[in-house]
N, CA, C and O atoms as a Maestro MAE file, in Angstrom:
{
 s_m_m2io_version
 :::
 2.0.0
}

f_m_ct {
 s_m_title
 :::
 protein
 m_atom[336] {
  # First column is atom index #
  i_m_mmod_type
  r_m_x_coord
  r_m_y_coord
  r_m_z_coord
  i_m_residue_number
  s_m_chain_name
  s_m_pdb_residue_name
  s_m_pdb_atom_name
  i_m_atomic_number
  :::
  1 25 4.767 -1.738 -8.399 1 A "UNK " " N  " 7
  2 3 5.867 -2.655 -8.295 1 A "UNK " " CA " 6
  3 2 6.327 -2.717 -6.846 1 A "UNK " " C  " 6
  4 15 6.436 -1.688 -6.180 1 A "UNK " " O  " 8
  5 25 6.598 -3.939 -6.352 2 A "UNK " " N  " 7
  6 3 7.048 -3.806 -4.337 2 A "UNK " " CA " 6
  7 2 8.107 -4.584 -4.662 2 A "UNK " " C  " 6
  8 15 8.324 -5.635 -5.266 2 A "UNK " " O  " 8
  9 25 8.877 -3.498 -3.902 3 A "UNK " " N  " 7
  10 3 10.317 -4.204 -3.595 3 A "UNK " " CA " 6
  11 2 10.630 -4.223 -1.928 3 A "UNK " " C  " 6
  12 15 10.204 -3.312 -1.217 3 A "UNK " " O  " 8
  13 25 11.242 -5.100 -1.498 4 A "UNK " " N  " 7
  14 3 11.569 -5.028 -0.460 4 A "UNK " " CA " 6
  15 2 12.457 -6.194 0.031 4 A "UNK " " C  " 6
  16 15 13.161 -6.678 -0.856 4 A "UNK " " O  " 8
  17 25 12.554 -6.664 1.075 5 A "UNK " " N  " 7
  18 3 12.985 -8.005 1.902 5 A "UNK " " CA " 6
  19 2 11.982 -8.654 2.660 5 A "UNK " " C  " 6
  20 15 11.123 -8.066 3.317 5 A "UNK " " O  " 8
  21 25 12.144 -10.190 2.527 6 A "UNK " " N  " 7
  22 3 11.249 -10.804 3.379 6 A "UNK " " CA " 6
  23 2 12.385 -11.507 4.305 6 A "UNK " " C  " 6
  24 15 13.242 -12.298 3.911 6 A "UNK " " O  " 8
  25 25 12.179 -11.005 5.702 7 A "UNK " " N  " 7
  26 3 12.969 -12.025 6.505 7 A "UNK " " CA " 6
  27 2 11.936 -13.219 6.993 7 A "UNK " " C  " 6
  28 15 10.802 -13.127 7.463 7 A "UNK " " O  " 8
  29 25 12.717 -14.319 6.720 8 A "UNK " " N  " 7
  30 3 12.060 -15.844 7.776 8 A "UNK " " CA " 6
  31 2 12.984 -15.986 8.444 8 A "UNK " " C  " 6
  32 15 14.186 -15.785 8.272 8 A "UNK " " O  " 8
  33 25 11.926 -16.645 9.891 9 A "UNK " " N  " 7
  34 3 12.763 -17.597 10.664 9 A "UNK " " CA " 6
  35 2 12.733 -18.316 10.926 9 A "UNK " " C  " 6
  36 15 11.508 -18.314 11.048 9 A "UNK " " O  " 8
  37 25 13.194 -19.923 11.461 10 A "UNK " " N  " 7
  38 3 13.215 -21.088 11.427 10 A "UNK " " CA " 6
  39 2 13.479 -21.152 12.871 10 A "UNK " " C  " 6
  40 15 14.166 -20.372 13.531 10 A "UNK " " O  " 8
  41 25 12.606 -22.563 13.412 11 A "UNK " " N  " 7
  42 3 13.036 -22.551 14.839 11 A "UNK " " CA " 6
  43 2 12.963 -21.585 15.933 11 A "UNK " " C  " 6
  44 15 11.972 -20.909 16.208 11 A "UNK " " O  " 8
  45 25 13.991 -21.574 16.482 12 A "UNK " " N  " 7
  46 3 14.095 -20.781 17.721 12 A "UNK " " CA " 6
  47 2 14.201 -19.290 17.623 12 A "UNK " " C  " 6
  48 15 14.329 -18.573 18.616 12 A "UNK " " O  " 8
  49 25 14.132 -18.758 16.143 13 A "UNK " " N  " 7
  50 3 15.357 -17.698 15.328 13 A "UNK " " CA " 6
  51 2 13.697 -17.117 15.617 13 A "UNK " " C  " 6
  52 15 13.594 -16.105 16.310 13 A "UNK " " O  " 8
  53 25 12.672 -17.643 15.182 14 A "UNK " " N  " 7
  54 3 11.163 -16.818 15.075 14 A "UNK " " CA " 6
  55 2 10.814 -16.357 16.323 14 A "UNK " " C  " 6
  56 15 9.855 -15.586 16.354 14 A "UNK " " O  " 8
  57 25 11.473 -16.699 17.586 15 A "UNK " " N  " 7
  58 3 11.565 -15.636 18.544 15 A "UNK " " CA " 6
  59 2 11.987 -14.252 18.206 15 A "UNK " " C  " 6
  60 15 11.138 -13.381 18.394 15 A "UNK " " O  " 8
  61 25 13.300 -13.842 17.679 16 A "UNK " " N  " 7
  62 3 13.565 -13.239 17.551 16 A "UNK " " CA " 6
  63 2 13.001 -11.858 16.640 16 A "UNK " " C  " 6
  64 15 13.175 -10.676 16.937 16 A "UNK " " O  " 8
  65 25 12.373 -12.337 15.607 17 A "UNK " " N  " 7
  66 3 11.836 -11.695 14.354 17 A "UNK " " CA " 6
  67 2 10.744 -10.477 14.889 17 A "UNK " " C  " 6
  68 15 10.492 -9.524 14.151 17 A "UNK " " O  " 8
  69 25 10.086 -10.622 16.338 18 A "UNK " " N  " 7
  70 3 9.158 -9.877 17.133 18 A "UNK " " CA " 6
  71 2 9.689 -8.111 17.500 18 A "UNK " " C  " 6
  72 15 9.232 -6.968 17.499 18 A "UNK " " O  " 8
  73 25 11.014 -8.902 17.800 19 A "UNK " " N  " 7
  74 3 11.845 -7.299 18.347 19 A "UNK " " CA " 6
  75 2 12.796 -6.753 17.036 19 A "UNK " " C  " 6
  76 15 13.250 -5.620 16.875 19 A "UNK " " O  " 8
  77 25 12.929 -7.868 16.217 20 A "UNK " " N  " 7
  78 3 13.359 -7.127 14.875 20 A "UNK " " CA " 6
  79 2 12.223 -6.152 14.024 20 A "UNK " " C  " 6
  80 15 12.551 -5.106 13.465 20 A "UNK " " O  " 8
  81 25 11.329 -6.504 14.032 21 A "UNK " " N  " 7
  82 3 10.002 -6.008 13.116 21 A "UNK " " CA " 6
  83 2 10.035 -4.352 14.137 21 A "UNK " " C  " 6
  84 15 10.202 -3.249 13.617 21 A "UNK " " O  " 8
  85 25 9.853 -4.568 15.464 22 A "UNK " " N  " 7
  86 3 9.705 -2.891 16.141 22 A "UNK " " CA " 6
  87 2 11.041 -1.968 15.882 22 A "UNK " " C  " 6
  88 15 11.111 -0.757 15.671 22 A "UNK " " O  " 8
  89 25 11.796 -2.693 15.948 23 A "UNK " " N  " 7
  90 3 13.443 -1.840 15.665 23 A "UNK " " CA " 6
  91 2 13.614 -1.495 14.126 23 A "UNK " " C  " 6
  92 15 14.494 -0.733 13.723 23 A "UNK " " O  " 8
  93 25 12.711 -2.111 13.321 24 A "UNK " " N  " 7
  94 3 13.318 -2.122 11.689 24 A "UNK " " CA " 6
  95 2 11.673 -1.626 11.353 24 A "UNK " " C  " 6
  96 15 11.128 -2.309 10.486 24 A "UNK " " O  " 8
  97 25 10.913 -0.608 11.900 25 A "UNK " " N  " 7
  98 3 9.275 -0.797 11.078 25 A "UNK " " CA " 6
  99 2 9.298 -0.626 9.193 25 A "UNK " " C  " 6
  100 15 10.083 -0.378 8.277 25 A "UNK " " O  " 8
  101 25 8.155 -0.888 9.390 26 A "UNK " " N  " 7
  102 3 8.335 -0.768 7.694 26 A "UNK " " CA " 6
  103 2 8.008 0.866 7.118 26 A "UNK " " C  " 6
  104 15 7.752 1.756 7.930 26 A "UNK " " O  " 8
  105 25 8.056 1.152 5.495 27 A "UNK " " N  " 7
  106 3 7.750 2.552 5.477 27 A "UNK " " CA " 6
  107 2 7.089 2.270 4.116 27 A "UNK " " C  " 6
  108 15 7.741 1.781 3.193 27 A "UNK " " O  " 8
  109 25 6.414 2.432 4.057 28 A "UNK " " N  " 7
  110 3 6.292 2.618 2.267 28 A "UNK " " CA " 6
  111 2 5.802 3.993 1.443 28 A "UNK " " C  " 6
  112 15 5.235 4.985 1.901 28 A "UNK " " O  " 8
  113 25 6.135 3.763 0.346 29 A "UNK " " N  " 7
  114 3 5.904 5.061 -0.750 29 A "UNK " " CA " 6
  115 2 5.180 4.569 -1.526 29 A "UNK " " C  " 6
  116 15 5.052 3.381 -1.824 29 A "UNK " " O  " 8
  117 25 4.416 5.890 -2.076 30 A "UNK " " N  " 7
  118 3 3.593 5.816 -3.458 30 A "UNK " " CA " 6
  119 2 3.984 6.809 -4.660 30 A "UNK " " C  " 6
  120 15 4.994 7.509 -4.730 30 A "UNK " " O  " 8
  121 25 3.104 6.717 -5.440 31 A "UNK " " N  " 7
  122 3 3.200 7.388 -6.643 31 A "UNK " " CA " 6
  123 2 1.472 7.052 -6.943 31 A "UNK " " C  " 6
  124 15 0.965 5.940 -7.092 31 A "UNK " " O  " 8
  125 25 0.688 8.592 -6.976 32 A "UNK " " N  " 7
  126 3 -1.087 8.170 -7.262 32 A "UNK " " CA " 6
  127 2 -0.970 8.897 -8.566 32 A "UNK " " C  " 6
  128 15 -0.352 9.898 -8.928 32 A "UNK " " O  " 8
  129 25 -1.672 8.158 -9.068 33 A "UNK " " N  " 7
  130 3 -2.445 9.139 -10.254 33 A "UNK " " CA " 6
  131 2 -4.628 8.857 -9.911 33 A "UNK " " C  " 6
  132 15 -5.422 7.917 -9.930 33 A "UNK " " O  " 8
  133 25 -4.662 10.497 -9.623 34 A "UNK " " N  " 7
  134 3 -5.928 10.807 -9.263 34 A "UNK " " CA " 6
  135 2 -6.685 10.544 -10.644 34 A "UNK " " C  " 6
  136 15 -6.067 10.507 -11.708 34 A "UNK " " O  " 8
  137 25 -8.112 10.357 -10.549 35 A "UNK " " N  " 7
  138 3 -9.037 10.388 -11.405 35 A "UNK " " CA " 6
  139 2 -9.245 8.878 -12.141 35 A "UNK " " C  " 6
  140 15 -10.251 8.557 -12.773 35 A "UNK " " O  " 8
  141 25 -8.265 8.174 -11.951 36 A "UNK " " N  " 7
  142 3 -8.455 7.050 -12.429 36 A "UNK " " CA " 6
  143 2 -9.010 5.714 -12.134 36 A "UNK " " C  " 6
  144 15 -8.411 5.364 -11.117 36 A "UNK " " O  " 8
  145 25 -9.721 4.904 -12.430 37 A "UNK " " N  " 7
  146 3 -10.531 3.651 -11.827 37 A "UNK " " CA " 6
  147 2 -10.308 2.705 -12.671 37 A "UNK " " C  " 6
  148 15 -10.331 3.049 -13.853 37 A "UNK " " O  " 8
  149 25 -10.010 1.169 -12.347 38 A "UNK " " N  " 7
  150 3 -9.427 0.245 -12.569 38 A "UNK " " CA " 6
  151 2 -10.133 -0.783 -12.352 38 A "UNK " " C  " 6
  152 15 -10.892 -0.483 -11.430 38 A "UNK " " O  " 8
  153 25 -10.381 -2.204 -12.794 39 A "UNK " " N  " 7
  154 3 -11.180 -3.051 -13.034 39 A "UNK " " CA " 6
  155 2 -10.636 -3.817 -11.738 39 A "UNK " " C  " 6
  156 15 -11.328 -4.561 -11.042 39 A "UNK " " O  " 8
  157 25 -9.078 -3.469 -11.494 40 A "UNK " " N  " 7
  158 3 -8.419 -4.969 -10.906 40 A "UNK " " CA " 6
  159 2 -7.851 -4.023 -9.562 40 A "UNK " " C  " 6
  160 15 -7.395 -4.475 -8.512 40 A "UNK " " O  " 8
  161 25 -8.003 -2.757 -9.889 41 A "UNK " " N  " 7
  162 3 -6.838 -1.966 -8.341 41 A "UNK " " CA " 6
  163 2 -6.184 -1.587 -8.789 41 A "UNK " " C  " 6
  164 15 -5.952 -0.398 -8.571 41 A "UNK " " O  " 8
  165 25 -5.325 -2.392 -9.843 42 A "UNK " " N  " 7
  166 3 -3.745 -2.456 -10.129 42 A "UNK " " CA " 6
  167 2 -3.307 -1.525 -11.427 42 A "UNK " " C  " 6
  168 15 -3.360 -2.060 -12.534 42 A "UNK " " O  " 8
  169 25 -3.024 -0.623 -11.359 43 A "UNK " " N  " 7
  170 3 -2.531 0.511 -12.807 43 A "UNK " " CA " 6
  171 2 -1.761 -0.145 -13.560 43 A "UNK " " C  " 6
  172 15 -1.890 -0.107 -14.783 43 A "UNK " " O  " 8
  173 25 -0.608 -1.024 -12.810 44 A "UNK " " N  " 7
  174 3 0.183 -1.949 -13.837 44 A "UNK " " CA " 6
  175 2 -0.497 -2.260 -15.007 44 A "UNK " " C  " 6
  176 15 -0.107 -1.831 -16.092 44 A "UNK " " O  " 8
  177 25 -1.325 -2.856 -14.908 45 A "UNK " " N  " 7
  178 3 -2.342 -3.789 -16.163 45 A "UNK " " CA " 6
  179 2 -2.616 -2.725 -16.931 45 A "UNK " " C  " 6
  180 15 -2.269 -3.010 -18.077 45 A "UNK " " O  " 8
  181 25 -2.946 -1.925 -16.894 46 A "UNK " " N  " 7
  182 3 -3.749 -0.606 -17.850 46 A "UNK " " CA " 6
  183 2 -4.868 -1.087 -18.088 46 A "UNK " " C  " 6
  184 15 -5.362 -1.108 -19.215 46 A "UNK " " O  " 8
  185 25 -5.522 -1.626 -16.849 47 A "UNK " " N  " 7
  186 3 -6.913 -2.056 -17.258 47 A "UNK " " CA " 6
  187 2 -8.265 -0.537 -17.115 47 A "UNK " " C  " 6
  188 15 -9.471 -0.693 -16.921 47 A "UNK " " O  " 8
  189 25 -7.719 0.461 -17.244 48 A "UNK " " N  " 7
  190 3 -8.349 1.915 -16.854 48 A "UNK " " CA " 6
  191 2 -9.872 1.417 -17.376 48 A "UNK " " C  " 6
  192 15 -10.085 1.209 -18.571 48 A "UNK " " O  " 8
  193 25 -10.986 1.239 -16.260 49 A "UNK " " N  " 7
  194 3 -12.371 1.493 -16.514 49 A "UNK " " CA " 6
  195 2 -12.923 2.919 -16.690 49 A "UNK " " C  " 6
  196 15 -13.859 3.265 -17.411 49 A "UNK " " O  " 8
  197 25 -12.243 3.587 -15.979 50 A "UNK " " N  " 7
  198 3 -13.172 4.676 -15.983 50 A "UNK " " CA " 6
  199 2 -12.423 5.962 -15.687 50 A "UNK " " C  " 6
  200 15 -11.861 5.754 -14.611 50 A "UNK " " O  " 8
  201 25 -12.096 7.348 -16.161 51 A "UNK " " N  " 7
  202 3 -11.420 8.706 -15.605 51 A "UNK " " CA " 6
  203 2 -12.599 9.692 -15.287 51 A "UNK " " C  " 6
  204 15 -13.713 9.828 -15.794 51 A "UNK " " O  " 8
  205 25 -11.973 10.303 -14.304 52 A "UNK " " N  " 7
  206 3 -12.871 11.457 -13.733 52 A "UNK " " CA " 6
  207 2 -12.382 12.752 -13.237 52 A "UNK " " C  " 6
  208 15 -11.697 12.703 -12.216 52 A "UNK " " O  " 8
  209 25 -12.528 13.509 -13.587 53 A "UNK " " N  " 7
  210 3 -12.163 14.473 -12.835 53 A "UNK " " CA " 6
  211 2 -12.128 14.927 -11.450 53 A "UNK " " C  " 6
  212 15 -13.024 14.633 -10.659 53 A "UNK " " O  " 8
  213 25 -10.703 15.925 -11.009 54 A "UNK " " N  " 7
  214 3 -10.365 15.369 -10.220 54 A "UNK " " CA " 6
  215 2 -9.173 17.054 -9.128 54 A "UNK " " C  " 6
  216 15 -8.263 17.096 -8.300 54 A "UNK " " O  " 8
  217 25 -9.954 17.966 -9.833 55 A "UNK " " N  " 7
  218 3 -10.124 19.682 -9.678 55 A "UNK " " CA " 6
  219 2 -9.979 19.772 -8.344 55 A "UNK " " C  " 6
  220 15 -9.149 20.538 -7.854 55 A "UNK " " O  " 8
  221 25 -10.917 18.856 -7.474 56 A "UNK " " N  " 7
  222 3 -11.617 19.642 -6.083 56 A "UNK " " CA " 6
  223 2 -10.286 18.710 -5.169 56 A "UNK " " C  " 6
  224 15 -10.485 18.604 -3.959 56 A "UNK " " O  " 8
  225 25 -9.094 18.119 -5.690 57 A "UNK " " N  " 7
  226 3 -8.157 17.588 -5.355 57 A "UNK " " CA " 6
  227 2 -7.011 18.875 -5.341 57 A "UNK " " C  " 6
  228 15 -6.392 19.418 -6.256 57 A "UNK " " O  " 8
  229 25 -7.029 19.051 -4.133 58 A "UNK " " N  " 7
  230 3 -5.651 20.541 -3.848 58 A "UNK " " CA " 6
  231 2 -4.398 19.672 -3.067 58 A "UNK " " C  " 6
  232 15 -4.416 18.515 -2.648 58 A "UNK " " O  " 8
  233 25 -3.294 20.702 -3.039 59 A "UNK " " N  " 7
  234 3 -2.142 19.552 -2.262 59 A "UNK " " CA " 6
  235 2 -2.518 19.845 -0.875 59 A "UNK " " C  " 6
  236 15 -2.207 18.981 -0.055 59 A "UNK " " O  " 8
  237 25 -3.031 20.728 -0.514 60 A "UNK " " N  " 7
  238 3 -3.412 21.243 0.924 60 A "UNK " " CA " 6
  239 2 -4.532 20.550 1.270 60 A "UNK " " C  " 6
  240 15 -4.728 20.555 2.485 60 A "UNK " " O  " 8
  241 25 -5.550 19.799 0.449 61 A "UNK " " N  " 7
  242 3 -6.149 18.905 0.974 61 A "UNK " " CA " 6
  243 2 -5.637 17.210 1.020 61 A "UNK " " C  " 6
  244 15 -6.364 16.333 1.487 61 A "UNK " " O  " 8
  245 25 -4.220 16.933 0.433 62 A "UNK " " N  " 7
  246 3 -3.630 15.786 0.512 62 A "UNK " " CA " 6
  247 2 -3.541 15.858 2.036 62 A "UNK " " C  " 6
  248 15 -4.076 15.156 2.893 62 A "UNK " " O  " 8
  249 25 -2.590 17.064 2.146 63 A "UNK " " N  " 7
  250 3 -1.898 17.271 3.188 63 A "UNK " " CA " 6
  251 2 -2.668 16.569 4.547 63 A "UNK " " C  " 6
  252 15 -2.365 15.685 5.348 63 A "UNK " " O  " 8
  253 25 -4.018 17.613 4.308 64 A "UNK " " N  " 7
  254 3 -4.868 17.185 5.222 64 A "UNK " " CA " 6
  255 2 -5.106 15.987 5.891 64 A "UNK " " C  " 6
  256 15 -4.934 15.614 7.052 64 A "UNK " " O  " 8
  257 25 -5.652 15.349 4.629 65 A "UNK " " N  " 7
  258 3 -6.293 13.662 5.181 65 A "UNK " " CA " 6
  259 2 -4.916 12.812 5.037 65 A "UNK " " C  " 6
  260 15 -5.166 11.609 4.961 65 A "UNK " " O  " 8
  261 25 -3.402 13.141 4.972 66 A "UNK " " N  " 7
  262 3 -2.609 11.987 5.259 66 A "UNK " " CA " 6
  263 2 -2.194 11.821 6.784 66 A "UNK " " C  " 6
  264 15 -1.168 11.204 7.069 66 A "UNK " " O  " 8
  265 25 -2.925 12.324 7.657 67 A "UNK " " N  " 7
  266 3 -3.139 11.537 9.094 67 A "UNK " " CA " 6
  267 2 -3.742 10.131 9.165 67 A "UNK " " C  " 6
  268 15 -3.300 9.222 9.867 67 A "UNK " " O  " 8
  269 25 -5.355 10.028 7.933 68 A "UNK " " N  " 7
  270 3 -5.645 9.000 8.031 68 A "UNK " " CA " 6
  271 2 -5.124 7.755 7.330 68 A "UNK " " C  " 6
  272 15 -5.865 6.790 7.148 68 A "UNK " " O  " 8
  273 25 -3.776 7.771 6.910 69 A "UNK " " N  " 7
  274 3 -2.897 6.557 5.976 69 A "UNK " " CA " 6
  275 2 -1.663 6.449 6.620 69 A "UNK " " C  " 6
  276 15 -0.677 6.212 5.923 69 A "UNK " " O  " 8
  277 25 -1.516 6.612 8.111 70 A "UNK " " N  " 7
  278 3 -0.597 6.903 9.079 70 A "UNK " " CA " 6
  279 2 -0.702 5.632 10.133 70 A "UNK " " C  " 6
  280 15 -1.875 5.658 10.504 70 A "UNK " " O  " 8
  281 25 -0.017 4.507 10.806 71 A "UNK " " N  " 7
  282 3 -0.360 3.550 11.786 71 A "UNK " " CA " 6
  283 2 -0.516 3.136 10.810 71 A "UNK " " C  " 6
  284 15 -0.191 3.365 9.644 71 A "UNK " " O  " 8
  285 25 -1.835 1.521 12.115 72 A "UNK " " N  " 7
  286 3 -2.165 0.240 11.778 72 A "UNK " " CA " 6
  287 2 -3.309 0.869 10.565 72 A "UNK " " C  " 6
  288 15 -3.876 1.959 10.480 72 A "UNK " " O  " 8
  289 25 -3.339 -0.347 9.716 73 A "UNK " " N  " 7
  290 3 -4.655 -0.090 8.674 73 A "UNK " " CA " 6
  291 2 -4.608 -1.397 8.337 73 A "UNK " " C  " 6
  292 15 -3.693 -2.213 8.238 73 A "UNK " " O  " 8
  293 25 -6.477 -1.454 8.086 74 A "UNK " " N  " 7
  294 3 -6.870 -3.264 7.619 74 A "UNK " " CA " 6
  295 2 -6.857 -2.870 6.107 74 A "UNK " " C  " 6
  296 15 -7.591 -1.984 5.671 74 A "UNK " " O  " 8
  297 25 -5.836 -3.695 5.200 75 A "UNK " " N  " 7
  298 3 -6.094 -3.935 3.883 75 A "UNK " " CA " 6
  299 2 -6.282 -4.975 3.560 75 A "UNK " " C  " 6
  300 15 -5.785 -6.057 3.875 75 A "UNK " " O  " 8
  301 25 -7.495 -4.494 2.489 76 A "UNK " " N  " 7
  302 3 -8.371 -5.501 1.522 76 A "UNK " " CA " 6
  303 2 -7.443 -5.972 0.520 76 A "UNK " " C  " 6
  304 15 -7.062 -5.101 -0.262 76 A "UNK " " O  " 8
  305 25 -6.965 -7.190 0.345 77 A "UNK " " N  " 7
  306 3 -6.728 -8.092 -0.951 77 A "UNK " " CA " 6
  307 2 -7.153 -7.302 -2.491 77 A "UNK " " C  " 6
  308 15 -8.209 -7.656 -3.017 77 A "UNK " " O  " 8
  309 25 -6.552 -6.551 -2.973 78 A "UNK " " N  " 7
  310 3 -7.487 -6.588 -4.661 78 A "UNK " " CA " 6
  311 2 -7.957 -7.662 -4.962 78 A "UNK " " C  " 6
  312 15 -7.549 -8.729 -4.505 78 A "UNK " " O  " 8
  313 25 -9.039 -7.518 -5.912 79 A "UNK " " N  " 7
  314 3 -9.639 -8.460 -6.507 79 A "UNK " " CA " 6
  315 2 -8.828 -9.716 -7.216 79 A "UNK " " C  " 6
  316 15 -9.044 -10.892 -6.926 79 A "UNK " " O  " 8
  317 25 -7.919 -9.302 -8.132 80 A "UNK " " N  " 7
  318 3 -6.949 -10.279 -8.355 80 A "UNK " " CA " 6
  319 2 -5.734 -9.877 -7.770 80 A "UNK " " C  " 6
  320 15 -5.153 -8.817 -8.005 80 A "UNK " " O  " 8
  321 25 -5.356 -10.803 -6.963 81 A "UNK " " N  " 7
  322 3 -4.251 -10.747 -6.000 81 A "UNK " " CA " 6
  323 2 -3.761 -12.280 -5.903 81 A "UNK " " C  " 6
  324 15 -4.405 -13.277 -6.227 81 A "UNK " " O  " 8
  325 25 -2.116 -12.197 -5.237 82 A "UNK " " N  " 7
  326 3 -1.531 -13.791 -5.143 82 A "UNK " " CA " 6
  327 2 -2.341 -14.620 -3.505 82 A "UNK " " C  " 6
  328 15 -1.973 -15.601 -2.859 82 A "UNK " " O  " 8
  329 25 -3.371 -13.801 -3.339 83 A "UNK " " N  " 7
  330 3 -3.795 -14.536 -2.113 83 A "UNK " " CA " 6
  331 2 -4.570 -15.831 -2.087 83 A "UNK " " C  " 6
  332 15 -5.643 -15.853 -2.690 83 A "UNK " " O  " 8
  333 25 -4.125 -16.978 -1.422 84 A "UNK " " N  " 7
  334 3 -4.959 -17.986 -1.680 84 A "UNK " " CA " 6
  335 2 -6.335 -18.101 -0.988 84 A "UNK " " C  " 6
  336 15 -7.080 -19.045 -1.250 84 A "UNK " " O  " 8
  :::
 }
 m_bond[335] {
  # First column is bond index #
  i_m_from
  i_m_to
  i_m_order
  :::
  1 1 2 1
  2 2 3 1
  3 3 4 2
  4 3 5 1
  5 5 6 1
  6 6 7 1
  7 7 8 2
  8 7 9 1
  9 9 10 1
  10 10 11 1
  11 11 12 2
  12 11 13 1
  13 13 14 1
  14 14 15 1
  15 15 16 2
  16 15 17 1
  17 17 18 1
  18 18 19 1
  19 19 20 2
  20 19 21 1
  21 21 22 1
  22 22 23 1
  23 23 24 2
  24 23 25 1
  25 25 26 1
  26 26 27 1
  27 27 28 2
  28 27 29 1
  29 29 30 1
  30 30 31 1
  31 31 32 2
  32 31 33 1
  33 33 34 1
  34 34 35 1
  35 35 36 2
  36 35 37 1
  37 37 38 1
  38 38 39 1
  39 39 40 2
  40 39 41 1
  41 41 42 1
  42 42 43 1
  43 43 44 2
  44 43 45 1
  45 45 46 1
  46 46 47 1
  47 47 48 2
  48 47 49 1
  49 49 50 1
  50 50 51 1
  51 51 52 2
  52 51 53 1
  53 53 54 1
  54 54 55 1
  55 55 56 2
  56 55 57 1
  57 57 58 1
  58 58 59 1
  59 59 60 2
  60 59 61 1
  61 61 62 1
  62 62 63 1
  63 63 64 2
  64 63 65 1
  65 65 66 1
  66 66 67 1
  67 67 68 2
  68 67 69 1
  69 69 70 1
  70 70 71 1
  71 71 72 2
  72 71 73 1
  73 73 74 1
  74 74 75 1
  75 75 76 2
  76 75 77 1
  77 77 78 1
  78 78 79 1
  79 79 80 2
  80 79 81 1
  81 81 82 1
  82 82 83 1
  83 83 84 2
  84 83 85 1
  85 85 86 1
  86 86 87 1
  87 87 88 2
  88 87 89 1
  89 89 90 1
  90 90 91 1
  91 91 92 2
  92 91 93 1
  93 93 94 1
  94 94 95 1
  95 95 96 2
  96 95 97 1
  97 97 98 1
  98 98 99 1
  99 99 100 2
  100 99 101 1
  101 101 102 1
  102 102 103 1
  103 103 104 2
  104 103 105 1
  105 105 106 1
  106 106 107 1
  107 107 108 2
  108 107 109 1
  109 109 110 1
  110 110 111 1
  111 111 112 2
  112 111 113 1
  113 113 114 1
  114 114 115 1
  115 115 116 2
  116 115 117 1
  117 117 118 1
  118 118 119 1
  119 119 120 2
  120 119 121 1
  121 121 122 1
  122 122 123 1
  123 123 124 2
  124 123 125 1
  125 125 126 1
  126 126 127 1
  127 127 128 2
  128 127 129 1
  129 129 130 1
  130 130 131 1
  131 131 132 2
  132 131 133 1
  133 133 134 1
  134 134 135 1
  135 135 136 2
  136 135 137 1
  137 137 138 1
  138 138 139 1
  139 139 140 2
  140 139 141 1
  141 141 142 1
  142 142 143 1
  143 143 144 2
  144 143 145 1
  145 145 146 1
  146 146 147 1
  147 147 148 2
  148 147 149 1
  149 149 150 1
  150 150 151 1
  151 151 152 2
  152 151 153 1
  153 153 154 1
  154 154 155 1
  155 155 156 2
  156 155 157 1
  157 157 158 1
  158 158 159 1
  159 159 160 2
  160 159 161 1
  161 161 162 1
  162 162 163 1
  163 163 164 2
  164 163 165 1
  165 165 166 1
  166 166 167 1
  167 167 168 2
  168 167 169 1
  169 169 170 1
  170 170 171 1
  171 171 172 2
  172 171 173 1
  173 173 174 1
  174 174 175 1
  175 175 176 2
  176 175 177 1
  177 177 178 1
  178 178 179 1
  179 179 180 2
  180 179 181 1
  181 181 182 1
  182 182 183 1
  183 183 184 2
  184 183 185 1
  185 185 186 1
  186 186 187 1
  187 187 188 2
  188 187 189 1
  189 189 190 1
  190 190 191 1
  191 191 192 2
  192 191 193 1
  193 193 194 1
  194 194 195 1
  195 195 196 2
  196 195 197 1
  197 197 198 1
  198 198 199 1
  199 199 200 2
  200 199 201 1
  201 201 202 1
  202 202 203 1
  203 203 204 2
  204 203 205 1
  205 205 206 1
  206 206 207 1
  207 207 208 2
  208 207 209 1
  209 209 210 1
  210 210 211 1
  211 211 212 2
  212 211 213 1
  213 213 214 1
  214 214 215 1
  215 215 216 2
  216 215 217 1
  217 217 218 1
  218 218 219 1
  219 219 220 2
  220 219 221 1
  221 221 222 1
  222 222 223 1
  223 223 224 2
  224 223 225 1
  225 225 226 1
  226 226 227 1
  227 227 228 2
  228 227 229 1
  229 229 230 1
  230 230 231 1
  231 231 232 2
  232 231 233 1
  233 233 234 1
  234 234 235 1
  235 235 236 2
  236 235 237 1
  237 237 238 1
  238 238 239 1
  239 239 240 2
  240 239 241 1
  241 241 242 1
  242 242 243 1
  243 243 244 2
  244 243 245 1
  245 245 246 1
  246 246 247 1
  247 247 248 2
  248 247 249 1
  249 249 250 1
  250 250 251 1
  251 251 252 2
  252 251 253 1
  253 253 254 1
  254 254 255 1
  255 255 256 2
  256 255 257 1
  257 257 258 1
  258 258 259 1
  259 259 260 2
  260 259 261 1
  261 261 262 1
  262 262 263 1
  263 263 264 2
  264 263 265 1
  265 265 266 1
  266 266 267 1
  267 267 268 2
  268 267 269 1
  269 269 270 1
  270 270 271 1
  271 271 272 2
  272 271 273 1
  273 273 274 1
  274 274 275 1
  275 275 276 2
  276 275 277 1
  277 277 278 1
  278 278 279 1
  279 279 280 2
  280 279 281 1
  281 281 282 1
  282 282 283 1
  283 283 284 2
  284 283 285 1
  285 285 286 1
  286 286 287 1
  287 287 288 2
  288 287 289 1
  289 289 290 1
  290 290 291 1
  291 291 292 2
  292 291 293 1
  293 293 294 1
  294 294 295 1
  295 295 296 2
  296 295 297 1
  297 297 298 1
  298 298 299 1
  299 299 300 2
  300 299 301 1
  301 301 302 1
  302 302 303 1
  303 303 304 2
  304 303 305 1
  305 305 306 1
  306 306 307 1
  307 307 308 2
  308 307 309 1
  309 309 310 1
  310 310 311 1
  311 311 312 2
  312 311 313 1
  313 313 314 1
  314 314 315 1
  315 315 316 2
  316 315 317 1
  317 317 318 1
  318 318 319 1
  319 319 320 2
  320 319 321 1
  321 321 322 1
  322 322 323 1
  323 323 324 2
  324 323 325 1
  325 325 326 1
  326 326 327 1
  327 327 328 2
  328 327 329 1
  329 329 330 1
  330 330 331 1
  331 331 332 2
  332 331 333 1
  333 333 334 1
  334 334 335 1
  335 335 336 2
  :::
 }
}
């Protein structure tokens, strides 16, 4: 579920929106559930294809690799998504 604010600006105002975005960055949170695989991405649906185990998952190895979900990152569209 995403909640948030979308600011627009109109005109001259979309100057502004450049130095608002660095002063205001964004943050987001999750909630994972490991082992699970999905037809669409999306857990909402309960479209669950497939569970797996999911043991060799420690919190000390979360810990680890959340350097790499840190900064810029290119995300892929899910498969069904509102993208045109």
């Amino acid at each position: 579920n995403a909640e948030g604010v979308v600011i627009l600006g109109f005109g001259k105002c979309t100057k502004l929106l450049g130095d608002l975005q660095r002063k205001c960055p964004k943050v987001y949170e999750c909630t994972a559930e490991f082992g699970v695989e999905t037809d669409t991405q999306d857990i909402r649906f309960n479209s669950i294809t497939r569970r797996r185990p999911f043991i060799h998952i420690s919190p000390e190895k979360i810990v680890e690799v959340l350097p790499e979900f840190r900064g810029e990152i290119e995300q892929d569209s899910p498969l069904f998504s509102n993208r045109k």
